[in-house]
C-alpha positions as CSV (number, residue, x, y, z in Angstrom):
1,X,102.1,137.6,131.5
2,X,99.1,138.2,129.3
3,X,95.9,136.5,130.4
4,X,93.7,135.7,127.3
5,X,90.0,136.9,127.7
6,X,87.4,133.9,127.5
7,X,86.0,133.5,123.7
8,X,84.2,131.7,121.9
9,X,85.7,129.0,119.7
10,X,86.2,127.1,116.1
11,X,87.0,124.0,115.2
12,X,86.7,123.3,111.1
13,X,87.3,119.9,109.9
14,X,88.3,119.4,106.1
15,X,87.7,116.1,104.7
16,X,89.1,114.8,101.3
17,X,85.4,113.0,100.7
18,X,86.1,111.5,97.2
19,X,89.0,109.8,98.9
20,X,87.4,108.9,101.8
21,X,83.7,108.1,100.8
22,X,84.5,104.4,99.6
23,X,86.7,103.4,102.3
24,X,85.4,101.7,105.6
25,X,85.4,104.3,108.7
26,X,88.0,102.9,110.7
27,X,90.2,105.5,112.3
28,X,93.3,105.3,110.0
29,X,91.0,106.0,107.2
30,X,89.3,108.9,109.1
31,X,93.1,110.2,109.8
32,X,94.3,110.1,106.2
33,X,91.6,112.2,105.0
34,X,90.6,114.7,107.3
35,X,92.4,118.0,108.6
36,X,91.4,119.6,112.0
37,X,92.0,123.2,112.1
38,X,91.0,125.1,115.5
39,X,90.7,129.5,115.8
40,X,94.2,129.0,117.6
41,X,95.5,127.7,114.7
42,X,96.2,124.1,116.3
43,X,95.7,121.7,113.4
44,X,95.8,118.3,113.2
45,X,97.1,117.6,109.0
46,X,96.0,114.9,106.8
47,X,97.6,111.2,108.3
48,X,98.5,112.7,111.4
49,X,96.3,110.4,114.6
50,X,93.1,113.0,115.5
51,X,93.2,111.1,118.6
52,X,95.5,113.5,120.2
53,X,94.2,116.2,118.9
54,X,93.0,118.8,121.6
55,X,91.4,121.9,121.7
56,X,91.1,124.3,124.5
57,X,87.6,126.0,125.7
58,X,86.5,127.9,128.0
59,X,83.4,127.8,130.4
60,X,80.5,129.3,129.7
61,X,81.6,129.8,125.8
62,X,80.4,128.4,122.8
63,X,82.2,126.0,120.8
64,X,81.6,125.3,117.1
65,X,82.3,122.5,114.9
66,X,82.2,123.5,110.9
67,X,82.6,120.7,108.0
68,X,83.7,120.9,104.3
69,X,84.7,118.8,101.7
70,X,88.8,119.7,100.4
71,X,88.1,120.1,97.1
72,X,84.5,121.1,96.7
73,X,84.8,123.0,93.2
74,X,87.1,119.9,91.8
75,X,87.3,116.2,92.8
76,X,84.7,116.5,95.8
77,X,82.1,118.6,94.1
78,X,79.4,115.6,93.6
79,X,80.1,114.3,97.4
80,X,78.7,116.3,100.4
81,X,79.8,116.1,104.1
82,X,77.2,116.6,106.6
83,X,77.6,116.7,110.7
84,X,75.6,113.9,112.3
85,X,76.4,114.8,115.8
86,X,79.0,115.6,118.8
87,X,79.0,112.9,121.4
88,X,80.0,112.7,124.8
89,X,81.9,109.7,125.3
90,X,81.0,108.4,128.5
91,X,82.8,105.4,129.1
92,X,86.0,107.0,129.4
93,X,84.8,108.0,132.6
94,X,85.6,111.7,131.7
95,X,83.2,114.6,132.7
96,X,80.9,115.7,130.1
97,X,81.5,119.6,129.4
98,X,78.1,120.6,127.8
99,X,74.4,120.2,128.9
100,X,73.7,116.5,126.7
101,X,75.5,113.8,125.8
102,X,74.8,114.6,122.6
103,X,74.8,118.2,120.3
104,X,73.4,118.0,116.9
105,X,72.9,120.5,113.8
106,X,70.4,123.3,114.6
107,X,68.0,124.3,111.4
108,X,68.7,122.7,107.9
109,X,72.9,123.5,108.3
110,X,74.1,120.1,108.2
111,X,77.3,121.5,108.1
112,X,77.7,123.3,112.0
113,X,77.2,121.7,115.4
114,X,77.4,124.3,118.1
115,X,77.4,124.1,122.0
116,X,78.1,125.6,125.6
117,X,80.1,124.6,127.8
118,X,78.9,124.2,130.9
119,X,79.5,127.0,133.5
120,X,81.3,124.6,136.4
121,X,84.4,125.9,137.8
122,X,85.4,122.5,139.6
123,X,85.1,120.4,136.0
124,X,88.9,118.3,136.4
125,X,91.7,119.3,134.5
126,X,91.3,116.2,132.2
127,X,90.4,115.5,128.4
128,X,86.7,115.6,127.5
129,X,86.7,112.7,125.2
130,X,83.8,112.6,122.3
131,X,83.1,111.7,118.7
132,X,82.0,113.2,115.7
133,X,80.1,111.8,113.7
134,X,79.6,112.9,110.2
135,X,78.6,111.7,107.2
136,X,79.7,111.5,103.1
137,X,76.7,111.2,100.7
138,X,77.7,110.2,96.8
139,X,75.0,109.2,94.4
140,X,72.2,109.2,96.6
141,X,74.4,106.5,99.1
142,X,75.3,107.8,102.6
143,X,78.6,106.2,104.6
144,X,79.1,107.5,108.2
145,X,82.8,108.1,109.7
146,X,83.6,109.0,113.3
147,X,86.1,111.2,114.0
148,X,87.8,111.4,117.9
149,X,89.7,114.4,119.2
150,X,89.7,115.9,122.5
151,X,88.9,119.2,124.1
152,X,90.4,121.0,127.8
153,X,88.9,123.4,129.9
154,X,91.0,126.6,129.4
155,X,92.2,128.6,132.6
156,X,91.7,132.2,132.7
């Protein structure tokens, strides 16, 4: 059996923005338009629930969350998707895996979110639920979506 090194890890998110930007942010809507791709290759397709949508991590490594619109040289070039923030969602009763309940953009790259994960070996082997938030700007207006998928602590 091969035992993968800990790494780093990706998770892009595509949104279709002109499609999504007038619709209200309820989850079905989020799900149509939005494609969750992770350096694995999991991936979560337009329409398909992002609620069950998991990504593995591993302590002590970084995970980063990238944004883009689908289409950004055709139907989506005068909308722009921004990260808002990664949060923690504490009610579920699951552990938090980073530092704060809440990572946000570093700098003026609205379009990254990066954290750690925190280096504790006894976190359960349970879901880490939190939200994205991110935005869609058009014409100077700005509508906010959440988006909910999961991440697991990798073993080594």
């Amino acid at each position: 059996m091969t035992v993968k090194q800990p790494k780093d890890g990706t998770i892009n998110i595509t949104v279709k923005a002109h499609q999504l930007y007038p619709l209200s942010p309820t989850e079905t809507n989020v799900d149509e338009y939005s494609y969750l791709l992770d350096d694995d290759g999991f991936e979560s397709r337009y329409g398909v629930s992002n609620k069950n949508y998991e990504t593995g991590v591993y302590l002590n490594k970084k995970i980063t969350w990238n944004i883009e619109a689908a289409d950004k040289n055709g139907a989506d070039r005068e909308y722009d998707v921004e990260l808002v923030s990664v949060t923690h969602n504490s009610k579920t009763g699951n552990p938090n895996f980073f530092d704060n309940e809440t990572l946000v953009p570093t700098g003026n790259n609205k379009k990254k979110i990066t954290g750690t994960v925190v280096n504790a070996p006894l976190l359960p082997d349970i879901d880490d639920n939190y939200t994205i938030h991110f935005t869609i700007s058009h014409n100077s207006r700005v509508n906010p979506f959440p988006l909910d998928p999961k991440l697991k602590i990798k073993q080594t």
